[in-house]
Structure formats: C-alpha cells, structure tokens
Backbone as JSON, one array per atom type, in Angstrom:
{
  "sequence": "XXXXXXXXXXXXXXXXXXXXXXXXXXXXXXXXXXXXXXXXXXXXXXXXXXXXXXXXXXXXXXXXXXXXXXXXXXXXXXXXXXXXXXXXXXXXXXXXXXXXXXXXXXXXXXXXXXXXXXXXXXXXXXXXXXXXXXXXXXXXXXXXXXXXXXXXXXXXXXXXXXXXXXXXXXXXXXXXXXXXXXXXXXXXXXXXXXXXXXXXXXXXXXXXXXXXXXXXXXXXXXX",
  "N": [[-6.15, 6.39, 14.07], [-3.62, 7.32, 13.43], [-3.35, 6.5, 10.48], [-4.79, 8.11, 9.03], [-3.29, 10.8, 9.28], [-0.49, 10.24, 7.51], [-1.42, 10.98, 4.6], [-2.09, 13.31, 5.27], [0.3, 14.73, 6.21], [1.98, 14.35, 4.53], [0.95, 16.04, 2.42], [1.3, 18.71, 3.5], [3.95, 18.54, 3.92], [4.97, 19.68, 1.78], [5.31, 22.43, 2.13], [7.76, 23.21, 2.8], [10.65, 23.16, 1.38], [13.94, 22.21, 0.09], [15.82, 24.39, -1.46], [17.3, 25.87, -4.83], [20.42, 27.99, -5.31], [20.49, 29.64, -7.37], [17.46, 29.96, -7.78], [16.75, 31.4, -5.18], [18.29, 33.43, -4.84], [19.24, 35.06, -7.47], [20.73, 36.78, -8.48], [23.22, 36.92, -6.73], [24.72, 34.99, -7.59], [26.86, 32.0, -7.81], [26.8, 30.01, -5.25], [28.51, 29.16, -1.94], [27.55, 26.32, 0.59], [27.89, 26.22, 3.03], [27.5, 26.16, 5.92], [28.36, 27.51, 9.63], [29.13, 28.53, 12.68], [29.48, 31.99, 13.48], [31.59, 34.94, 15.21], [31.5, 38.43, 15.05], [33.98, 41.04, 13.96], [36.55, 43.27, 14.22], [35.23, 45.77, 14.06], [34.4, 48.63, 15.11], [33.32, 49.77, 18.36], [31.65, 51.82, 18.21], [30.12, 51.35, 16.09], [28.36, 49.38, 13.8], [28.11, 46.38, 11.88], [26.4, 46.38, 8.55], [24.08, 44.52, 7.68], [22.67, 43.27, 4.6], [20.5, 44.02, 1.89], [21.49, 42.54, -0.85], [24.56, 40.46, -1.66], [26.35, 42.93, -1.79], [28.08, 45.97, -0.94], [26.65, 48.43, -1.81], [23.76, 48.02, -1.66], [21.01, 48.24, -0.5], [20.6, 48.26, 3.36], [19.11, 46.56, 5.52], [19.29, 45.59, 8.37], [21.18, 45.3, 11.21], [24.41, 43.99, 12.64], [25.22, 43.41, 16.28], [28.49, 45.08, 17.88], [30.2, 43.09, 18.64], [28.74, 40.77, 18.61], [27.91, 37.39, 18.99], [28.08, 34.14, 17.56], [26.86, 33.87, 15.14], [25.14, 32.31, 12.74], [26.23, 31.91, 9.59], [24.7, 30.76, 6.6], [25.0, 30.41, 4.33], [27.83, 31.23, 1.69], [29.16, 33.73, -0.79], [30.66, 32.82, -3.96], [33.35, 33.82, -4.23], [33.67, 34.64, -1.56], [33.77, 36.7, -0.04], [31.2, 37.56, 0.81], [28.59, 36.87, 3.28], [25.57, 34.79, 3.88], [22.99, 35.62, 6.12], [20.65, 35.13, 8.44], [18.56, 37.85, 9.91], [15.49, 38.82, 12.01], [12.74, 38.3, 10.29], [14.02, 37.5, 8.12], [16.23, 36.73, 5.26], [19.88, 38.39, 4.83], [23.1, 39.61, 3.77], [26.24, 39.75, 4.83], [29.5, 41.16, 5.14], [32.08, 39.2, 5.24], [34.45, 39.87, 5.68], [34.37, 41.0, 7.71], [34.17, 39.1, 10.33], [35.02, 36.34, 12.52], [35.55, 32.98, 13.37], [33.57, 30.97, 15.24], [34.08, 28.31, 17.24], [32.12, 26.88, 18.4], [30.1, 25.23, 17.54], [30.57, 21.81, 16.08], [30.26, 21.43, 13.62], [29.59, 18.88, 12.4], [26.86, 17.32, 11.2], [24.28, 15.72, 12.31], [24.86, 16.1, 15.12], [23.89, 18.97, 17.4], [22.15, 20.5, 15.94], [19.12, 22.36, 15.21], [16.42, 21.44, 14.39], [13.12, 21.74, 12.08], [9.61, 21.85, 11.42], [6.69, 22.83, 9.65], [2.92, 23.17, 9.48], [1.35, 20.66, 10.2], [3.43, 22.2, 13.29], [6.27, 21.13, 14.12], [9.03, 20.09, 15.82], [12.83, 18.98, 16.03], [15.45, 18.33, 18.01], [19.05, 18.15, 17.9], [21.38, 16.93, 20.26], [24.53, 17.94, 20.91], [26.1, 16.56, 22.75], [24.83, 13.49, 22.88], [22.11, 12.73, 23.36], [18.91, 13.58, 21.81], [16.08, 15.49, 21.17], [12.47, 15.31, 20.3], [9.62, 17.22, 19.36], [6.67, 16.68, 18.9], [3.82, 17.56, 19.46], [2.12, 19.61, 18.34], [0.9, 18.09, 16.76], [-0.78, 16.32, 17.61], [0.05, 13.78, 18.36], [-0.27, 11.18, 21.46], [1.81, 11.09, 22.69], [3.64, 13.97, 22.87], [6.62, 15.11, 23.14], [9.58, 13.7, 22.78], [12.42, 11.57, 24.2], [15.45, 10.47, 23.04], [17.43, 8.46, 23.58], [20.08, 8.37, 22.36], [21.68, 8.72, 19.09], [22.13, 7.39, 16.18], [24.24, 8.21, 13.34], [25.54, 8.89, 10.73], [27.51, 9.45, 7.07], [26.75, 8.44, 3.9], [28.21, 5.77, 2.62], [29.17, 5.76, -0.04], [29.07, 8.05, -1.12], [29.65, 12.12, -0.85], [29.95, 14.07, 1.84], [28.07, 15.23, 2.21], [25.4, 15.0, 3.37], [23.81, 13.17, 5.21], [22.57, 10.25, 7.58], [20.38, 9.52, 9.5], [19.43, 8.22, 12.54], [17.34, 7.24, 15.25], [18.14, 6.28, 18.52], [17.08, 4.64, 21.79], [14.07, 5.04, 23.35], [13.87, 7.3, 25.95], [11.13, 8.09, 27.09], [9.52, 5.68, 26.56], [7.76, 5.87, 23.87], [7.32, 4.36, 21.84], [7.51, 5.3, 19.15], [9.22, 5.15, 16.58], [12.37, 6.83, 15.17], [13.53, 7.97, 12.13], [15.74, 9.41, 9.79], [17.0, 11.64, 6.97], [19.33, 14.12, 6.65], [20.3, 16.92, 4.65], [22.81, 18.95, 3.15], [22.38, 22.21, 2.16], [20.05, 24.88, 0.84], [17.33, 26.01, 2.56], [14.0, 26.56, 2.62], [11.61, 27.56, 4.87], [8.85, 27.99, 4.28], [6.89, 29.78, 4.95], [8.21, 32.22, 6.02], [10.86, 34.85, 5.25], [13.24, 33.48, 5.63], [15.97, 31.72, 5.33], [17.91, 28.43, 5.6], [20.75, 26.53, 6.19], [20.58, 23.65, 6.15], [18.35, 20.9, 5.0], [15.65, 18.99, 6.18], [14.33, 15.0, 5.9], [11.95, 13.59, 7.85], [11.34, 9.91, 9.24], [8.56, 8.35, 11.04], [7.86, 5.73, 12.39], [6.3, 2.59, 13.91], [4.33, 2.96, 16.99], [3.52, 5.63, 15.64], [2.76, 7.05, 12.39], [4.41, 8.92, 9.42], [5.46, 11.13, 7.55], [8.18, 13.4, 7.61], [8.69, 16.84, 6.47], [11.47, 19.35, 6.87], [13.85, 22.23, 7.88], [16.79, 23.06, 9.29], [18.46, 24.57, 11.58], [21.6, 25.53, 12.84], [22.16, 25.03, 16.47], [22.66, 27.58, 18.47], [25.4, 28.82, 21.08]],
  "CA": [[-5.96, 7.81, 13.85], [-2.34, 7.64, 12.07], [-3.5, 6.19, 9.08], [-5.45, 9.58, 8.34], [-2.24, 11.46, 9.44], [-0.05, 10.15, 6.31], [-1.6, 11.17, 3.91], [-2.37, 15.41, 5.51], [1.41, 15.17, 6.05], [2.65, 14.33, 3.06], [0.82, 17.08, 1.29], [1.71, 19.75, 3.8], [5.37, 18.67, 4.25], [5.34, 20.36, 0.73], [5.42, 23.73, 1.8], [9.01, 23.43, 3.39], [11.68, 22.71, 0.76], [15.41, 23.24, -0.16], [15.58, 25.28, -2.98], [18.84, 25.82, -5.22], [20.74, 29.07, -5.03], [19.84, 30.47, -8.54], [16.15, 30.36, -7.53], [16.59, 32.53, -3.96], [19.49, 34.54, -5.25], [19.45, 35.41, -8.77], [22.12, 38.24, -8.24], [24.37, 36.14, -6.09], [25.51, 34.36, -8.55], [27.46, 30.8, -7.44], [27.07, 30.27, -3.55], [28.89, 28.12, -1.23], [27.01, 26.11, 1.23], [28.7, 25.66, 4.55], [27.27, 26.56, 7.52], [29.1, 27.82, 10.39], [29.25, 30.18, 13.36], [30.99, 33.29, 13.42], [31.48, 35.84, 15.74], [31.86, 39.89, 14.3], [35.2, 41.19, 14.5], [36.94, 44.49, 13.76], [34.14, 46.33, 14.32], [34.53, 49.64, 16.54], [32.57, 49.67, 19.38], [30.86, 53.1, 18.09], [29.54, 51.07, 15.08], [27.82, 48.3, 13.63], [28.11, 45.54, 10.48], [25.4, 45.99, 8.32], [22.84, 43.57, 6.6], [22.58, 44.18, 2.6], [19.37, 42.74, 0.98], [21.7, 41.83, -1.64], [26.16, 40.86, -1.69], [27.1, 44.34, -2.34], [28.22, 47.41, -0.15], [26.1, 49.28, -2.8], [22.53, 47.49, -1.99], [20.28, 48.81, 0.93], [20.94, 47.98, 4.11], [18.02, 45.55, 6.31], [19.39, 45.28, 9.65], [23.18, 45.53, 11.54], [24.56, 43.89, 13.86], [26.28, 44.48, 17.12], [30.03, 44.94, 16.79], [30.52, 42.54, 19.2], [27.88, 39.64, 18.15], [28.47, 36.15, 18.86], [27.68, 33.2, 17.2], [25.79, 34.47, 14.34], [24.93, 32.04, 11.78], [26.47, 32.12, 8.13], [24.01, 29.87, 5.92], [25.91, 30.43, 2.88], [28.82, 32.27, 1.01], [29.28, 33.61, -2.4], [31.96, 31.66, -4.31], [34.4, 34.58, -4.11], [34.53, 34.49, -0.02], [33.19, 38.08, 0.69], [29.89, 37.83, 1.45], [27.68, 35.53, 3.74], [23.85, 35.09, 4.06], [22.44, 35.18, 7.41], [19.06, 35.72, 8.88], [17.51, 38.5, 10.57], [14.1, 38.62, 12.03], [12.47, 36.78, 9.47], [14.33, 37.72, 6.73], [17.8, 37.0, 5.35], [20.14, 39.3, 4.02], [23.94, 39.7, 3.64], [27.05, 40.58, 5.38], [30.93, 41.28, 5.0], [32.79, 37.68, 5.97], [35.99, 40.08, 6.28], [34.24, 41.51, 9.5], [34.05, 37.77, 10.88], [36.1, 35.14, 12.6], [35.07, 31.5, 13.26], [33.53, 30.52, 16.56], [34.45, 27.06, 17.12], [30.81, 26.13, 19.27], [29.85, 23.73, 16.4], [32.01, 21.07, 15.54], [30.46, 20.96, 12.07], [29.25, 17.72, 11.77], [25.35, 17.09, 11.85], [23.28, 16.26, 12.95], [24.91, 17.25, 16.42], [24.02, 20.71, 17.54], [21.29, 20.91, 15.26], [17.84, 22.04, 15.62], [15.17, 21.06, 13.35], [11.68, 22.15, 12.44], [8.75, 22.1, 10.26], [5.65, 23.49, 10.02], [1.7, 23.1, 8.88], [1.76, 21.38, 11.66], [4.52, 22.67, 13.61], [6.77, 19.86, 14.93], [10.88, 20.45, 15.75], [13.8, 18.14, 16.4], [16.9, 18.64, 18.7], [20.13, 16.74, 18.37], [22.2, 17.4, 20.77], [25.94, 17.61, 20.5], [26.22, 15.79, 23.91], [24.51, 12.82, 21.64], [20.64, 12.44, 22.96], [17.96, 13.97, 20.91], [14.64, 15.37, 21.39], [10.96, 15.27, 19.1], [8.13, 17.45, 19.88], [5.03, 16.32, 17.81], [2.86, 17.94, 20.14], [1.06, 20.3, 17.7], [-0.04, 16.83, 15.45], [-2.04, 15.64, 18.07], [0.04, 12.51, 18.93], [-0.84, 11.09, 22.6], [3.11, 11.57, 23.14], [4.16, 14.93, 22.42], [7.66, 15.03, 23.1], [10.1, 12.4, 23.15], [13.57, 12.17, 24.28], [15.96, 9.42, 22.82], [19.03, 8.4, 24.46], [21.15, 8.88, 21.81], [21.16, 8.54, 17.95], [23.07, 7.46, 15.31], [24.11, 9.02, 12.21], [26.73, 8.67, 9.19], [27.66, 9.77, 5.65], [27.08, 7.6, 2.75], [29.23, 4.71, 1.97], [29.47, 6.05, -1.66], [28.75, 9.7, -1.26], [30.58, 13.27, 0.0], [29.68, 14.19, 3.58], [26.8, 16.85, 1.98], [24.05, 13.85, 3.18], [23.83, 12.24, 6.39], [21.43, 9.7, 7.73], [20.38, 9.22, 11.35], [18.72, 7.04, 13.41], [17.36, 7.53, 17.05], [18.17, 4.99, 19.22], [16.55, 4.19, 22.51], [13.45, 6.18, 24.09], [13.51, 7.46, 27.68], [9.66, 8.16, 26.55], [8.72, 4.84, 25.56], [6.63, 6.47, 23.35], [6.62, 3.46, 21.0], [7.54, 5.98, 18.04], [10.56, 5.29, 16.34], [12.53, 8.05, 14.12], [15.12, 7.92, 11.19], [15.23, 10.26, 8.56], [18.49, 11.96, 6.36], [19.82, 15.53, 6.79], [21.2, 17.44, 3.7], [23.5, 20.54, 3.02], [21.58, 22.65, 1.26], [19.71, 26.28, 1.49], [16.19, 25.5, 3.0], [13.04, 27.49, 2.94], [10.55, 27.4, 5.35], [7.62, 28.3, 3.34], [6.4, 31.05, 5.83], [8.98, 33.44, 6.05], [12.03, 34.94, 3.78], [14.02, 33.19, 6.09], [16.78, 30.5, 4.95], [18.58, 27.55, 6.45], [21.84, 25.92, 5.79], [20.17, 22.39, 5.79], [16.76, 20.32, 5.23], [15.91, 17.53, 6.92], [13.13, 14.37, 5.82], [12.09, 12.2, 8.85], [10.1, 8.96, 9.15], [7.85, 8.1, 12.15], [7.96, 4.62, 12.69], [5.87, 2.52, 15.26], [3.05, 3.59, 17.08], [3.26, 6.58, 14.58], [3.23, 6.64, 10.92], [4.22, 10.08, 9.04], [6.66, 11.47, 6.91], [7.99, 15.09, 7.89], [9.94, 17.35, 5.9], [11.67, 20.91, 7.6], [14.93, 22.57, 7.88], [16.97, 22.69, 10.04], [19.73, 25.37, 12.15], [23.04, 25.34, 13.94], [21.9, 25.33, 17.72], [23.73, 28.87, 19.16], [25.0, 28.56, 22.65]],
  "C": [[-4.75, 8.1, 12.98], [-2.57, 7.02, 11.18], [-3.79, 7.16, 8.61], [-4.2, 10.91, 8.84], [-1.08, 11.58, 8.31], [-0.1, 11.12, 5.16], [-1.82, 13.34, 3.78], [-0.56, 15.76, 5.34], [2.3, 15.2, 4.94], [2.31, 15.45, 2.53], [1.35, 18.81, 1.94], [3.2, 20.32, 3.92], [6.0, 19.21, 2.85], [6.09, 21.78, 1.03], [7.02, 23.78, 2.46], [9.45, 22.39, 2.21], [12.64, 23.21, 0.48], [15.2, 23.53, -1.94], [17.01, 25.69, -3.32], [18.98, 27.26, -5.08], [20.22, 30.45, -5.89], [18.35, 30.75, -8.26], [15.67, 31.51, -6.33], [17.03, 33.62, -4.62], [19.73, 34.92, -6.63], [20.71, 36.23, -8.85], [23.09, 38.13, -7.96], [24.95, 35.07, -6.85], [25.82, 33.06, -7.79], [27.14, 31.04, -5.52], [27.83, 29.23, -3.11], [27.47, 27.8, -0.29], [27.31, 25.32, 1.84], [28.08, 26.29, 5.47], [28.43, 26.26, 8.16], [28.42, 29.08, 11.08], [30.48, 30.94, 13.64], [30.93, 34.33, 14.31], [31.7, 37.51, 15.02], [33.04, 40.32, 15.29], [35.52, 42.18, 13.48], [36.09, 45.24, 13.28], [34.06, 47.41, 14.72], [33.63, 49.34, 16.84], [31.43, 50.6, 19.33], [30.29, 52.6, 17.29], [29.24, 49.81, 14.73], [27.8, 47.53, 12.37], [26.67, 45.71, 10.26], [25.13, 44.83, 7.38], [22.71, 44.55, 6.0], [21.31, 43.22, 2.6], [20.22, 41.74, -0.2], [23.74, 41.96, -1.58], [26.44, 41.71, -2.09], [27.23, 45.29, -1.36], [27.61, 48.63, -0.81], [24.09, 48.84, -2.62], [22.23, 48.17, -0.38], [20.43, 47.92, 1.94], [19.25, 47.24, 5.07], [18.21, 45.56, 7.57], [20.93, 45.38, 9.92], [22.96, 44.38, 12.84], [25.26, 44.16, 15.09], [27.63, 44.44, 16.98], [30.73, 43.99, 17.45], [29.7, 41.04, 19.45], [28.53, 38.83, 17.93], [27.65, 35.2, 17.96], [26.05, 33.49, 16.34], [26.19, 33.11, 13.31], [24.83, 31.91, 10.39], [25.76, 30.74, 7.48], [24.95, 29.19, 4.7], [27.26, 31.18, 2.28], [28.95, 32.4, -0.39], [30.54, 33.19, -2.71], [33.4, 32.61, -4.5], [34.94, 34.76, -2.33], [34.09, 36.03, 0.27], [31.72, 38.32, 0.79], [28.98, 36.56, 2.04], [26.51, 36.16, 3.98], [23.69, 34.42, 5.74], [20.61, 35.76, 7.72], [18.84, 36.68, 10.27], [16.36, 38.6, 10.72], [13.61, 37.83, 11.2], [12.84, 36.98, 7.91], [15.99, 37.2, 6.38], [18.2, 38.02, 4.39], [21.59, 38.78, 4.19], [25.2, 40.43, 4.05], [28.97, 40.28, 5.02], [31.66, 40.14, 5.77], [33.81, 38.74, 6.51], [35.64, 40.46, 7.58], [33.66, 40.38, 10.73], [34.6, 36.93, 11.57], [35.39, 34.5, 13.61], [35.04, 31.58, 14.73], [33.17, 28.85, 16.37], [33.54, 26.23, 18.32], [30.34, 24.72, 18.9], [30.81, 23.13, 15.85], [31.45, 21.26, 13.98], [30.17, 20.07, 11.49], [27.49, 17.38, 12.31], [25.3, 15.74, 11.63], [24.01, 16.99, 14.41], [24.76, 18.59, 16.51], [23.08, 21.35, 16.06], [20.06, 21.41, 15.47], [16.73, 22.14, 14.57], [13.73, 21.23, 13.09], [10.87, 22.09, 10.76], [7.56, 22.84, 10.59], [4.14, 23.19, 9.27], [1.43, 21.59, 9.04], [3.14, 21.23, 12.0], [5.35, 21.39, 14.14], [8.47, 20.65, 14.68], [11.13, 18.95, 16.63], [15.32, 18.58, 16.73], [17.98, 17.76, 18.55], [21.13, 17.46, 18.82], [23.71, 17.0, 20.76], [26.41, 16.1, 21.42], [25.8, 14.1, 23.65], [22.83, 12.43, 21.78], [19.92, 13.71, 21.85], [16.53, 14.2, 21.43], [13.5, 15.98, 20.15], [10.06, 15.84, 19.61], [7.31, 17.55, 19.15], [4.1, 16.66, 18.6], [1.36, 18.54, 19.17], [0.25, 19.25, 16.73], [-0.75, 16.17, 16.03], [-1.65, 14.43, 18.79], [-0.01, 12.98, 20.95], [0.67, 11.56, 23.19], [3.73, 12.6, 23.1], [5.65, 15.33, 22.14], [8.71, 14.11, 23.67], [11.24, 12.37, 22.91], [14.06, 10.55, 24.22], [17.66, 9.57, 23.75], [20.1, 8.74, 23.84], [20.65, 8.53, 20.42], [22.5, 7.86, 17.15], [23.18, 7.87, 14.04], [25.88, 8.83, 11.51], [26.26, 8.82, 7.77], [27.04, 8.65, 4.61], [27.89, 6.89, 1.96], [30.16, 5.28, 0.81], [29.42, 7.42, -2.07], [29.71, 10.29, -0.52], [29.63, 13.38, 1.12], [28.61, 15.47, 3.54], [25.58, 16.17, 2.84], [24.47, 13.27, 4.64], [22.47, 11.81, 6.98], [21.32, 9.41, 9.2], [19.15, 8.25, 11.31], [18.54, 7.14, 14.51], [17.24, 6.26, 17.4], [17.53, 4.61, 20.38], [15.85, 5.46, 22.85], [13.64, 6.23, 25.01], [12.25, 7.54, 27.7], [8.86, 6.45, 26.71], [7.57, 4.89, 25.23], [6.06, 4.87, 21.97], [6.75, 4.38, 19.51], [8.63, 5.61, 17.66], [10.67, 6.45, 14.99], [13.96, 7.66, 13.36], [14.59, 8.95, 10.14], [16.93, 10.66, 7.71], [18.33, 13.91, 6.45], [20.5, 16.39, 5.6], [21.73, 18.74, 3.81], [22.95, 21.1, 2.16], [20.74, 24.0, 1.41], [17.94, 25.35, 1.28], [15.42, 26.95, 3.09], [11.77, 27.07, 3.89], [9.22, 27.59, 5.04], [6.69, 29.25, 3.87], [7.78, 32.4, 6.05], [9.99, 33.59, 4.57], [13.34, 34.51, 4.59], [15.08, 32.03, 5.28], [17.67, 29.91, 6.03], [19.59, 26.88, 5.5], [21.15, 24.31, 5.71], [18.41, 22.1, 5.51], [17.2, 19.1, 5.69], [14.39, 16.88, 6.52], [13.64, 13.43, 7.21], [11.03, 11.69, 9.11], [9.85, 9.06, 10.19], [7.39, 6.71, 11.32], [7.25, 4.01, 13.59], [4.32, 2.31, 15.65], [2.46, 5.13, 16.24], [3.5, 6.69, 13.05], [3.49, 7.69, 10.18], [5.22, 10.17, 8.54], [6.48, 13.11, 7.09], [9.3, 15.58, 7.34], [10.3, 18.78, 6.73], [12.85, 21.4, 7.09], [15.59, 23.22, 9.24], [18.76, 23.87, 10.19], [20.39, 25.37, 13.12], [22.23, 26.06, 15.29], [23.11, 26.83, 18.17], [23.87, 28.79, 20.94], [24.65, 30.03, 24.06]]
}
C-alpha cells in the first residue's frame, strides 16, 4: 500500500509552500522573519489594537485584538521594526509592534514548541518543548495513526546560520515501525487553503514501515 502513497504525496505536498516576502507582500517592502510571542501592551482597557490588511495606520482595518491578549504570534516584521504580521481567523494582517512586549513562553529555538501541519491529506506534527514529539498520519490511512516518540533530535548546520534546522525522532513509545526525520526552515509559509501565513515550513521523511515525503508549515505552540 505505501508504494502507491509516494508518489499522491509528493504531488499534493505541492500545495503547501514557503513563499518569499515580495510575492505575499508587495507593499511591505523588506520583512524580517523571526517569529516570536508577544503579549499587547499599552492598550486601555476601553480599547483595542487593530489588524491592518496592509503596514500602515492608513489601510483598513480586518480584525483587533483584546488589549490585554497574550501570546499572540508575530510571523514577521517589516525591516523598519513597526509593524508585525499575524494571523487572524484565516487571514493575516498587520499590527503596531510598539503596542507589544515579548512573552518569553518560547525559547526560540525549533523545533521545540512547535506545531506542524500539512494538508491534502491532513497530517500534523508536535514537538514538544519538554523534548518528546508527536505524528498524527491518521487522515493517510496508515494502520498507525498517531505516534509518539520519546524524544528527538535536532541541530543547525555545521556550515550554515541557525535559519535551517534538521531533526530526527528518536525512539517510538508506538512501535509503529515508522521512522521520521525531516528539516525545519525560517521562512513565511503558506498553507495553500487559506490567506493564512506561518513563520516556518517544514519537509519530513517517513521512513520504515512507511514511505512518504510531507511538506507543511509549521507554528509557535501558544500556552
């Protein structure tokens, strides 16, 4: 049965890819791309930060949030430092960094505290800060659906900046007989179903009793 699995995934793991900034954002000019969470700050209590469709206090407004919102999700920033992209519902839009300050939930280093996903079919991946990991391939049919490793490992590139990291799951509690490695990048990710964006993508092999290559993207767990 996974021989005829290969070849569907490959062509579907198309529709999820990272895409450069100039192609989302035309308008936004240069972006950074750091993820982080942030809490909203200096706010009144009578009022709310809004979401811009586009970095400007001059562009229509999409959504707010509360004035007291934790651990909101900055994808990106423009290269001047006043504006970050985050996602609402299934859209992203843009909000005022100055009405921000850093919640220190995520250390910052992935994979930990990540959570990972693709879609067509749906499959996600957890890595938990704590250091196991969990896989649910349920929707692809395998006999295992979800499978929880003991822990993983993961590091930079010998020769590279710390944008790239490669993992490795290490022992099943499952023994599902699947093994998983794949690499994680910094990068703005599209899911190919919404107007949503993600601070990373992620490719990962299936190894094993499973054979597949799956591409997604992948966001800071919120606690």
């Amino acid at each position: 049965m996974f021989r005829f699995l290969f070849p569907l995934l490959a062509a579907v793991s198309l529709a999820t890819n990272p895409a450069t900034a100039q192609e989302l954002f035309p308008g936004a000019h240069a972006l950074i791309i750091a993820p982080g969470l942030y809490d909203v700050d200096n706010v009144a209590s009578n009022d709310v930060l809004n979401i811009r469709a586009e970095p400007s206090a001059l562009s229509d407004i999409i959504g707010a949030l509360s004035y007291n919102q934790q651990s909101v999700e900055v994808v990106a920033t423009t290269s001047d430092g006043r504006w970050g992209l985050v996602n609402h519902q299934d859209q992203s839009g843009w909000i005022a960094l100055r009405f921000l300050r850093e919640n220190l939930a995520w250390s910052g280093v992935p994979p930990g505290g990540l959570i990972c996903s693709g879609v067509e079919p749906f499959w996600s991946a957890e890595f938990f800060s704590s250091g196991p990991a969990q896989v649910d391939l349920s929707p692809m049919g395998l006999f295992e659906p979800t499978i929880l490793y003991n822990t993983y490992w993961s590091e930079h590139p010998i020769n590279r900046s710390g944008a790239t990291t490669a993992f490795v799951m290490g022992t099943e509690a499952s023994a599902s007989g699947i093994r998983s490695s794949g690499i994680i990048r910094t990068e703005l990710c599209s899911d190919g179903m919404s107007d949503r964006h993600y601070g990373f993508s992620i490719d990962m092999v299936l190894t094993g009793t499973a054979r597949a290559a799956l591409s997604g993207c992948c966001a800071i767990s919120t606690p």
